[in-house]
RODO-2510 file (C-alpha; in nm, 4 decimals, decimal comma):
residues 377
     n   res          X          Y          Z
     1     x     4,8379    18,0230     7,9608
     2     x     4,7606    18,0609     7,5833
     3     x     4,6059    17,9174     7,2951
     4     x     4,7845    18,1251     7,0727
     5     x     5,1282    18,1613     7,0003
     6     x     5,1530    18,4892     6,8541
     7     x     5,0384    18,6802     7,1773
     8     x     5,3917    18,5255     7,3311
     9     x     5,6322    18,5392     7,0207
    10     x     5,5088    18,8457     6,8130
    11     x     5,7956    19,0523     6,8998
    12     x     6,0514    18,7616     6,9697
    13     x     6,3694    18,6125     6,8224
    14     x     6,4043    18,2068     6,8547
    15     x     6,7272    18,1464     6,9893
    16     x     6,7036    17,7519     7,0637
    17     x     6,4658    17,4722     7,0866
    18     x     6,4359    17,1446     7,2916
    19     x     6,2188    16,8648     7,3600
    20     x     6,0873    16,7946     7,6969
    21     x     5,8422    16,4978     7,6671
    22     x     5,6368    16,3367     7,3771
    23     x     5,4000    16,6493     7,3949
    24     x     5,6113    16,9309     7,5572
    25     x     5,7936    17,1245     7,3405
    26     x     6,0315    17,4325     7,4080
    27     x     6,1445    17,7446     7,2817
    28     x     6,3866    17,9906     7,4221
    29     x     6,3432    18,3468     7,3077
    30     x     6,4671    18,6845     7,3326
    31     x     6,3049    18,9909     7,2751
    32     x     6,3616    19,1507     6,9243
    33     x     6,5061    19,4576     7,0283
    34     x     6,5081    19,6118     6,6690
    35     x     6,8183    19,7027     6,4354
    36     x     6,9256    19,9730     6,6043
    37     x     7,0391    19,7499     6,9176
    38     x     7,3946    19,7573     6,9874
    39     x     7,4851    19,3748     7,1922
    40     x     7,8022    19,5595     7,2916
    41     x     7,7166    19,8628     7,4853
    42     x     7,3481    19,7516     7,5850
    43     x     7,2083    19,5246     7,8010
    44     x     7,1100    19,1980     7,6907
    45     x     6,7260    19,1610     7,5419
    46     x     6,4510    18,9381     7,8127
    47     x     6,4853    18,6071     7,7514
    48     x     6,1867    18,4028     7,8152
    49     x     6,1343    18,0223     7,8221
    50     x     5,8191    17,9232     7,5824
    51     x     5,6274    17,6267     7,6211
    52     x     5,3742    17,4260     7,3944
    53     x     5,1308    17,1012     7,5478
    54     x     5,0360    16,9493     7,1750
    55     x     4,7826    16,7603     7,3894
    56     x     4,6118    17,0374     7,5572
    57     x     4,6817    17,3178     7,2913
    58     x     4,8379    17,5366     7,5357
    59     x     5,1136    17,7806     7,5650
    60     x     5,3321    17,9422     7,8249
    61     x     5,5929    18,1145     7,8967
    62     x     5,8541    18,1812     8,2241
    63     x     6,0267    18,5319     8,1482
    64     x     6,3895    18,5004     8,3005
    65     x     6,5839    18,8385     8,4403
    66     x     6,6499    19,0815     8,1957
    67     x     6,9478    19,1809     8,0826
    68     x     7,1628    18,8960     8,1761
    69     x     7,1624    18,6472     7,9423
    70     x     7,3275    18,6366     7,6148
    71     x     7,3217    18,3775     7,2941
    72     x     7,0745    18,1384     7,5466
    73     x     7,0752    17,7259     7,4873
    74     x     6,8978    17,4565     7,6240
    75     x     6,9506    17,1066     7,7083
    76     x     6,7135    16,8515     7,8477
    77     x     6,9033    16,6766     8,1662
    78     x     6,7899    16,3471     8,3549
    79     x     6,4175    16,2393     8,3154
    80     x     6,1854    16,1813     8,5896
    81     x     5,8181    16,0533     8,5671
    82     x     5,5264    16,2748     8,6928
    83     x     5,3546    16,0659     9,0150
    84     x     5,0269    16,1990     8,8896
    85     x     5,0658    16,1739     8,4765
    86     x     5,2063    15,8544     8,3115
    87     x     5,4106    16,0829     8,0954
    88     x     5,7680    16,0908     8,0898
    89     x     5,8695    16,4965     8,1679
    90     x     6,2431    16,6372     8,1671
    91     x     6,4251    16,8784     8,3413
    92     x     6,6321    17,1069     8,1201
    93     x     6,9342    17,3665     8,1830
    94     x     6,9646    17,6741     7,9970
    95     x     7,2954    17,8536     7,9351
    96     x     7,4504    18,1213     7,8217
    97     x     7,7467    18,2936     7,6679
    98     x     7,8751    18,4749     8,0395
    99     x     7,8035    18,1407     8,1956
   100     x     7,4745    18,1703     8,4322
   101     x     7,2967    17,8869     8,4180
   102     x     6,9480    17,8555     8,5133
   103     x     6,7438    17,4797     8,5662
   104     x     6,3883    17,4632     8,4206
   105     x     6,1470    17,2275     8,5717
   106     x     5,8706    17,1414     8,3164
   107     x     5,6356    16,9598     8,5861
   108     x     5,7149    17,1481     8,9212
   109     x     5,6607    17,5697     8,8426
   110     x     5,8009    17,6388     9,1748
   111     x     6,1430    17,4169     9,1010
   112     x     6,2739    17,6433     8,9023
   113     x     6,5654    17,8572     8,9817
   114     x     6,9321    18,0083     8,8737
   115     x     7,2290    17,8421     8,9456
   116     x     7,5741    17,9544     9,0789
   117     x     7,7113    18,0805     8,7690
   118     x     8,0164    17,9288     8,6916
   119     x     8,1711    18,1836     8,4533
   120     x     8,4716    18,1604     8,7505
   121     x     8,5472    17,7997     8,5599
   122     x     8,5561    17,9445     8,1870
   123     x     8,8522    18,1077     8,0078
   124     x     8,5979    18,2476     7,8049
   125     x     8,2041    18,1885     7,6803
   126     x     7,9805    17,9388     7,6136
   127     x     7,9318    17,8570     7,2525
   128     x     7,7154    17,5207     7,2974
   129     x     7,5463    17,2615     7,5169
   130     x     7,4781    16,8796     7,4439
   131     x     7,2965    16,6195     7,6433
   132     x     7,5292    16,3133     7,5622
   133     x     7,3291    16,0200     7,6498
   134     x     7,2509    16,1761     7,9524
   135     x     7,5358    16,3593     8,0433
   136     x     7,5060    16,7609     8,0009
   137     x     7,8502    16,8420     7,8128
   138     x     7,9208    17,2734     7,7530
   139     x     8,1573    17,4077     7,5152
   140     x     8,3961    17,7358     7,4904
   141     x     8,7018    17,8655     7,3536
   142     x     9,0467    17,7894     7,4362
   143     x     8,9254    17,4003     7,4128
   144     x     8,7016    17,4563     7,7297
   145     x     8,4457    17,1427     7,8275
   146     x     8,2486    17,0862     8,1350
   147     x     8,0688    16,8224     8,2679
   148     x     7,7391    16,8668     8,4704
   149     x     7,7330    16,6379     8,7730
   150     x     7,4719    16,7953     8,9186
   151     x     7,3031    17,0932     9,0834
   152     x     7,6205    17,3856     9,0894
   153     x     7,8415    17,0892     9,0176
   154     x     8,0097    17,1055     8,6832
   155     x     8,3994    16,9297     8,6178
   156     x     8,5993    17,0507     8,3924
   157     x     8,7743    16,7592     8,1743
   158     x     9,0021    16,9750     7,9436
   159     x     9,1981    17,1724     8,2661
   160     x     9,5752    17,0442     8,1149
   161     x     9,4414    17,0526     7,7608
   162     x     9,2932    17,4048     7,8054
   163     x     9,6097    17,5294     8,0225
   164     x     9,8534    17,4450     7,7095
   165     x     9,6201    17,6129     7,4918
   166     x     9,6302    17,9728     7,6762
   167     x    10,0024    17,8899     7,6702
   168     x    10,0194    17,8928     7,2958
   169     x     9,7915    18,1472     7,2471
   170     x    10,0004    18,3886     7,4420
   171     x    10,3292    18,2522     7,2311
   172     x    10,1584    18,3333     6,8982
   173     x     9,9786    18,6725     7,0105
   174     x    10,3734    18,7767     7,1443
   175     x    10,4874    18,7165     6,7684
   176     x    10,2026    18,9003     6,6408
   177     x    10,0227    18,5686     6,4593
   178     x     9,6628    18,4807     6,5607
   179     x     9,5324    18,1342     6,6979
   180     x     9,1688    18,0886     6,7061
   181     x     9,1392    17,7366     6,8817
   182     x     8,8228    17,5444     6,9570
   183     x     8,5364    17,4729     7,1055
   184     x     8,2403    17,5329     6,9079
   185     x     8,0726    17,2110     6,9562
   186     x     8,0526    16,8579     7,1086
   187     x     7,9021    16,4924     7,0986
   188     x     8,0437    16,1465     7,0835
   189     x     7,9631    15,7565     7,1441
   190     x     7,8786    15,7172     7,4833
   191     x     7,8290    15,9240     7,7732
   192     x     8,1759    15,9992     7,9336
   193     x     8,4554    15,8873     7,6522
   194     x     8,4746    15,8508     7,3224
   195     x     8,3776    16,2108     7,2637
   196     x     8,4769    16,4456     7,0060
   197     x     8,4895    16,8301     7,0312
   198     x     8,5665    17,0714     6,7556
   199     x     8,5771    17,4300     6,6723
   200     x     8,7917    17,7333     6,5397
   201     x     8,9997    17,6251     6,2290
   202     x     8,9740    17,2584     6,1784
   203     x     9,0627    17,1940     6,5743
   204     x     8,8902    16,8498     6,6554
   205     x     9,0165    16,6671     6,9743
   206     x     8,9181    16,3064     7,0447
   207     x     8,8328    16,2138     7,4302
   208     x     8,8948    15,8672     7,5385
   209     x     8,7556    15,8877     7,8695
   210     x     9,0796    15,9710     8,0414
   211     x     9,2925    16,1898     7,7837
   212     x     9,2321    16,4013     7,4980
   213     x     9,4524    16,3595     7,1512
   214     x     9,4340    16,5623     6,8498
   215     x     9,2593    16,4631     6,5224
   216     x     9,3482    16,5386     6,2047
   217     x     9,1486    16,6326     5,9361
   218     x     9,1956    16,6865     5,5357
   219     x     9,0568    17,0600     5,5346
   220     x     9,3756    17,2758     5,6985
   221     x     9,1282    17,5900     5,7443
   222     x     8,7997    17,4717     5,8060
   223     x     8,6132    17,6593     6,0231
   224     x     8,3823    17,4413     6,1827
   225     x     8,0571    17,5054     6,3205
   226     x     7,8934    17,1809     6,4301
   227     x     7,9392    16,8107     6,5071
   228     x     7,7751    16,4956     6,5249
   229     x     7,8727    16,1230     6,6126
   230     x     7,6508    15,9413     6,4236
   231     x     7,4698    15,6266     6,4612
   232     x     7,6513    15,4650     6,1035
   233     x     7,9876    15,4695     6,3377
   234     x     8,1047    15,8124     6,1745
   235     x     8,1876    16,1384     6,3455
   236     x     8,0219    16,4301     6,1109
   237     x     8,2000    16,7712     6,0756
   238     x     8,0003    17,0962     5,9242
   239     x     8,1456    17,4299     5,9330
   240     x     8,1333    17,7432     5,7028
   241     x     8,1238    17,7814     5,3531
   242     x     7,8941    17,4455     5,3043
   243     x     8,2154    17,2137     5,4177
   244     x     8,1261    16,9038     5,5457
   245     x     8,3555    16,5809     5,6507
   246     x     8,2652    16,2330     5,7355
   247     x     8,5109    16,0121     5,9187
   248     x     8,6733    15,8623     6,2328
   249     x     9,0400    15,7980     6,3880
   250     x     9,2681    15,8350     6,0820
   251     x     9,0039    15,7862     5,8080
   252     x     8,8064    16,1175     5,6622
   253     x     8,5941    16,1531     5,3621
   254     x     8,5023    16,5551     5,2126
   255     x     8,1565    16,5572     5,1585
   256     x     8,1775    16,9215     5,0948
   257     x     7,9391    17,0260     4,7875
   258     x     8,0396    17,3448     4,5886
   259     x     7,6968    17,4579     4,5346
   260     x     7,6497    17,5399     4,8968
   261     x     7,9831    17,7375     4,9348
   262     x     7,7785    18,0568     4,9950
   263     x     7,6791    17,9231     5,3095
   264     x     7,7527    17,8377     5,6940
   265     x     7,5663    17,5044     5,8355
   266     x     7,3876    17,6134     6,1825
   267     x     7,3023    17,3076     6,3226
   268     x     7,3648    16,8947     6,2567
   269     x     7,1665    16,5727     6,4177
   270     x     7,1208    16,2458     6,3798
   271     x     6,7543    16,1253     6,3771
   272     x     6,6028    15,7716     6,3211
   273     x     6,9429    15,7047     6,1500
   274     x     6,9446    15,9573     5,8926
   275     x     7,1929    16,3093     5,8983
   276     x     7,0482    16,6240     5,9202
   277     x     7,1792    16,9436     5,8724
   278     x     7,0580    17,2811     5,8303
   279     x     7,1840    17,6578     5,6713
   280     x     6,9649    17,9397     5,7680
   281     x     6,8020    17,8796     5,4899
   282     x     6,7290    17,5137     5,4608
   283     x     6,7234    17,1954     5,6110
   284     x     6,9155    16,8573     5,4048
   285     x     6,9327    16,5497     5,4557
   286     x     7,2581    16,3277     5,3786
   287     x     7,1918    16,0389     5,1258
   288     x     7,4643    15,8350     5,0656
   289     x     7,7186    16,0993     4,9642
   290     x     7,4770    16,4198     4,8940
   291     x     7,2226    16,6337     5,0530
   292     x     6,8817    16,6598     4,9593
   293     x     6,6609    16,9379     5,0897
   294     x     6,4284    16,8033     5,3106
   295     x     6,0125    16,7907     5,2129
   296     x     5,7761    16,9292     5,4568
   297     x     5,5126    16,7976     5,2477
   298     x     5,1802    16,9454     5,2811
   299     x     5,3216    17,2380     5,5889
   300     x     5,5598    17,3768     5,3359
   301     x     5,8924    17,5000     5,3936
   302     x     5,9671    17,6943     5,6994
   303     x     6,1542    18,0483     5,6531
   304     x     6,4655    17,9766     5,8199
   305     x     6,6835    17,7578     6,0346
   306     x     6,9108    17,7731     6,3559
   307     x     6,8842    17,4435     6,5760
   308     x     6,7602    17,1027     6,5725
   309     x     6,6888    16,8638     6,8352
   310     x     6,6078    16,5250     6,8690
   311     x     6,4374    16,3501     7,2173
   312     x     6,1642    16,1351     7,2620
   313     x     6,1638    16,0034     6,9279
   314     x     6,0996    16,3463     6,7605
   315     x     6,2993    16,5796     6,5478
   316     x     6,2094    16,9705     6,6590
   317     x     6,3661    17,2095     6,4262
   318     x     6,3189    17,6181     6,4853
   319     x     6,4604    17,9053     6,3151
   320     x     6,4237    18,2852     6,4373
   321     x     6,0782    18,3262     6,3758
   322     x     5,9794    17,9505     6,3314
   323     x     5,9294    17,6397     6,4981
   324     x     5,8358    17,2910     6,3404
   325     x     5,8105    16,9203     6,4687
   326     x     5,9105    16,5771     6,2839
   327     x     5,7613    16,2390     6,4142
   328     x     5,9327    16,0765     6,1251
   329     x     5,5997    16,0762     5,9173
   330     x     5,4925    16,3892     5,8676
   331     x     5,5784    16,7355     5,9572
   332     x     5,3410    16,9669     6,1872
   333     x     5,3972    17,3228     6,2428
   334     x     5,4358    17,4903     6,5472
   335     x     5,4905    17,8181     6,5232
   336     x     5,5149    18,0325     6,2401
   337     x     5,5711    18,4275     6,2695
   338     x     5,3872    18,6055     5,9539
   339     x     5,7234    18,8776     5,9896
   340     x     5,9144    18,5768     5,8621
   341     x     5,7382    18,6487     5,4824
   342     x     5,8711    19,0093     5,4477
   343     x     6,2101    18,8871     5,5568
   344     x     6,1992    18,6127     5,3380
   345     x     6,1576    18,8243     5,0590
   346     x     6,4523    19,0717     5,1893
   347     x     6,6917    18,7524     5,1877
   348     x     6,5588    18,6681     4,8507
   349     x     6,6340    19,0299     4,7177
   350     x     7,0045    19,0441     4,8867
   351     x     7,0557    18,6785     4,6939
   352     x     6,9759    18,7711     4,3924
   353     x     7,1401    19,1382     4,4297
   354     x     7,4452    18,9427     4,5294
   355     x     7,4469    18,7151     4,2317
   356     x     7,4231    18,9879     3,9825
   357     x     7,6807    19,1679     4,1473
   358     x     7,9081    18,8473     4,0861
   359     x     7,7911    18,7798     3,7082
   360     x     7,8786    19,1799     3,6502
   361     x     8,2524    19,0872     3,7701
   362     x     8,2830    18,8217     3,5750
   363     x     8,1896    19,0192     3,2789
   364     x     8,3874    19,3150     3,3603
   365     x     8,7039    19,0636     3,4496
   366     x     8,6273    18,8751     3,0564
   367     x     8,6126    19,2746     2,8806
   368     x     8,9138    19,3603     3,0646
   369     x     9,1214    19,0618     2,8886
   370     x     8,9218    19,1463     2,6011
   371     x     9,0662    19,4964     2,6110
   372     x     9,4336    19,3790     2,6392
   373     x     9,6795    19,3748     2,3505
   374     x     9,6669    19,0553     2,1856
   375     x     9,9780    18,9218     2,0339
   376     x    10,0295    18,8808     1,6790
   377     x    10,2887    18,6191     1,5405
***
């Protein structure tokens, strides 16, 4: 145990957060294995599962195997109450990309453990989990989703779906074309139908509980990133390049604002009935039509952004080297790496450097016409 966070994180990257009970609060981590690290041809950096008590000002951590897991999430799963605590604690899965899967216990050290992996049931990775009001939903390429029904017991509900869309693939790689087909992401209305999963270019499929149909969208090439059924009725859609869509069934509004084309959104969640969404660089809210950075009031603004989460009436928001909490009054930091301020000043520089370098073409584009012979009646 630890009263300080920095003797756990110093030399880690925050890969995902989650929320475990009104006091318990998660990161998962991997070890920052420096920019000479190649993901391709070496092993995969430790990943570690960090853990914060607000009430007794402690940290921990539980250091899985190294050099097996890859692009790590978390998920809380069903909740169970302590015998000898009147707090509500959850259990918790985390995932990742090659499909091992290993079940976190926050109240019992000893039930903790890996389960069978199930990379046997994926055409490909994992790109995201989502507790759906209570259901654990995962997410991969070639329109994969599985349902966790319990302990090494996950059901795939996209087997036909996924089937005709290795079928296609194939077609289109045989005529030399490319297909890049969801899933990056998941959520819906209730806990087993009226889901909706998106990904690759502006794939969204809508679940009914038995079948899965096709939505269309008005953005032909949007590549989407993240998705949210919100509690106004609408399905959300973020993706790169700041596009954003709000609709359902046949009806879709762009929300998309073109001062935030120079940017990917990470991460989207509905808290306390308001829309938020986060770039690496900041975290919005939606108001009516437009997003409005968010205020962290007297904790100031964190460095960056990669996840949210939202359980037990809290908003938890981390970024690489950052991790903050929202109890819809006030914002309290958790952890905040000091590394983050000479990296912050690095993004600032490569902004700015990339800014000039457009304002220079534009100029050199204007001289150019300038240059060109101009005819005279």
């Amino acid at each position: 145990m630890y009263s300080d966070a920095h003797e756990l994180l110093n030399e880690a990257i925050i890969t995902d957060c989650c929320i475990l009970s009104q006091t318990r609060y998660i990161l998962i981590t991997q070890k920052d294995m420096g920019d000479d690290y190649d993901p391709w041809s070496m092993p995969a950096p430790p990943t570690s599962i960090v853990a914060y008590d607000s009430e007794l000002n402690i940290w921990g951590a539980f250091q899985l195997d190294e050099g097996i897991f890859t692009y790590p999430v978390a998920a809380h799963i069903k909740q169970t109450s302590n015998p000898s605590d009147k707090k509500i604690l959850n259990n918790m899965l985390v995932v990742e990309d090659g499909g091992d899967v290993f079940y976190y216990n926050g109240a019992d050290r000893n039930n903790r453990h890996f389960e069978k992996r199930i990379a046997e049931k994926l055409m490909s990775g994992i790109n995201n989990i989502k507790n759906i009001y209570g259901t654990i939903y995962i997410t991969g390429i070639f329109r994969d989703v599985l349902r966790y029904e319990g302990m090494n017991q996950w059901i795939s509900i996209t087997r036909d779906l996924k089937s005709e869309t290795i079928e296609i693939a194939r077609q289109i790689d045989e005529k030399g074309g490319s297909f890049r087909p969801g899933f990056e992401c998941i959520d819906g209305f209730a806990t087993d139908r009226d889901l909706y999963a998106a990904g690759g270019h502006s794939d969204v499929w809508h679940y009914n509980g038995k079948d899965w149909h096709p939505v269309d969208i008005p953005l032909a090439d949007m590549r989407i990133t993240c998705i949210c059924c919100a509690s106004d009725g609408y399905v959300y859609i973020a993706g790169e390049y700041g596009t954003l869509l709000k609709g359902k069934n046949d009806y879709w509004q762009d929300l998309t604002q073109q001062e935030l084309d120079w940017t990917d959104f990470r991460d989207m969640v509905d808290y306390a009935g308001t829309l938020y969404l986060c770039t690496e660089q900041t975290l919005y809210t939606l108001q009516g039509d437009q997003l409005q950075p968010v205020d962290f009031g007297d904790m100031g603004e964190p460095f960056s952004f990669s996840a949210l989460y939202v359980n037990h009436g809290q908003l938890m928001a981390s970024g690489s080297f950052h991790a903050c909490v929202y109890d819809g009054k006030q914002w309290r930091s958790l952890y905040g790496n000091p590394k983050a301020d000479e990296i912050t000043d690095f993004a600032i520089l490569n902004q700015v450097t990339d800014q000039l370098e457009d304002t220079l073409d534009t100029l050199g584009e204007a001289v150019d016409k300038l240059k060109q012979p101009q005819n005279t009646p």
